[in-house]
C-alpha positions in Angstrom: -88.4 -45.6 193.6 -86.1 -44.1 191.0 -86.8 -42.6 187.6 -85.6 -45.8 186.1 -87.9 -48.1 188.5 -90.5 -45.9 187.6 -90.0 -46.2 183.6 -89.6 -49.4 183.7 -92.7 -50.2 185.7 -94.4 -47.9 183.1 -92.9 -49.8 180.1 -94.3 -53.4 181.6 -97.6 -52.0 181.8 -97.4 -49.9 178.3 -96.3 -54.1 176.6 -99.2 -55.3 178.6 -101.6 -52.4 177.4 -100.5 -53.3 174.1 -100.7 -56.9 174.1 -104.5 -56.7 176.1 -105.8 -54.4 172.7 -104.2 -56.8 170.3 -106.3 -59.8 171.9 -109.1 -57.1 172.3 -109.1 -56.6 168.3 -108.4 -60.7 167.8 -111.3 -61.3 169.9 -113.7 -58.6 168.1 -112.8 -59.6 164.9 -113.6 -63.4 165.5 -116.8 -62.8 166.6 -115.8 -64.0 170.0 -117.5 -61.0 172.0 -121.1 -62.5 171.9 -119.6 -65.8 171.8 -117.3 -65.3 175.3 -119.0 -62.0 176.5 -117.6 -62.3 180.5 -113.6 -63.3 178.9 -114.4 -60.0 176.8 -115.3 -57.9 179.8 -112.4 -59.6 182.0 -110.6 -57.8 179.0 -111.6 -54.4 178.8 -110.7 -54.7 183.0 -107.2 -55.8 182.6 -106.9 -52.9 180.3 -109.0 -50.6 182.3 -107.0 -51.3 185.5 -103.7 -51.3 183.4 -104.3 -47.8 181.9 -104.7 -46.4 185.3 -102.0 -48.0 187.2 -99.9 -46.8 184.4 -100.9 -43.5 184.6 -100.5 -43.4 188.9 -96.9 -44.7 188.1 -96.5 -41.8 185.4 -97.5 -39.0 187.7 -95.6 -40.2 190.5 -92.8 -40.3 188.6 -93.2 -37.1 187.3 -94.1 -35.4 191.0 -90.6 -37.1 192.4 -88.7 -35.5 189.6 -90.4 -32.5 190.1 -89.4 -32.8 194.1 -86.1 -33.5 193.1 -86.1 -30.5 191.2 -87.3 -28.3 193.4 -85.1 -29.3 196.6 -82.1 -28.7 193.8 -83.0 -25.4 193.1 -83.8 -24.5 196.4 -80.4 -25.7 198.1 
């Protein structure tokens, strides 16, 4: 992947991130948790899984620039 494919990968999951908090804080502040308790905890997984693929996609981009790098100043 490039550093573009990367960032934009990272960007998608950064506007779902965002959006998955915003219903997070809708949901709390209607009362909703105790009402819908497993929609609430299907939640906090789409977040949970979307913070860590975001952060995989942010070191590999970060390792492939740094490869780049490296072959650069080594040729």
């Amino acid at each position: 992947m490039s550093e573009a494919d990367y960032q934009r990968v990272i960007d998608a999951l950064q506007a779902l991130i965002d959006e998955t908090q915003s219903t997070l804080e809708r949901f709390e502040t209607a009362g909703m948790v105790e009402k819908m308790p497993q929609d609430y905890g299907r939640l906090l997984a789409i977040l949970d899984d979307a913070v860590k693929q975001q952060r995989a996609h942010t070191l590999a981009m970060l390792n492939a620039s740094a490869c780049i790098r490296s072959s650069v100043n080594s040729g």
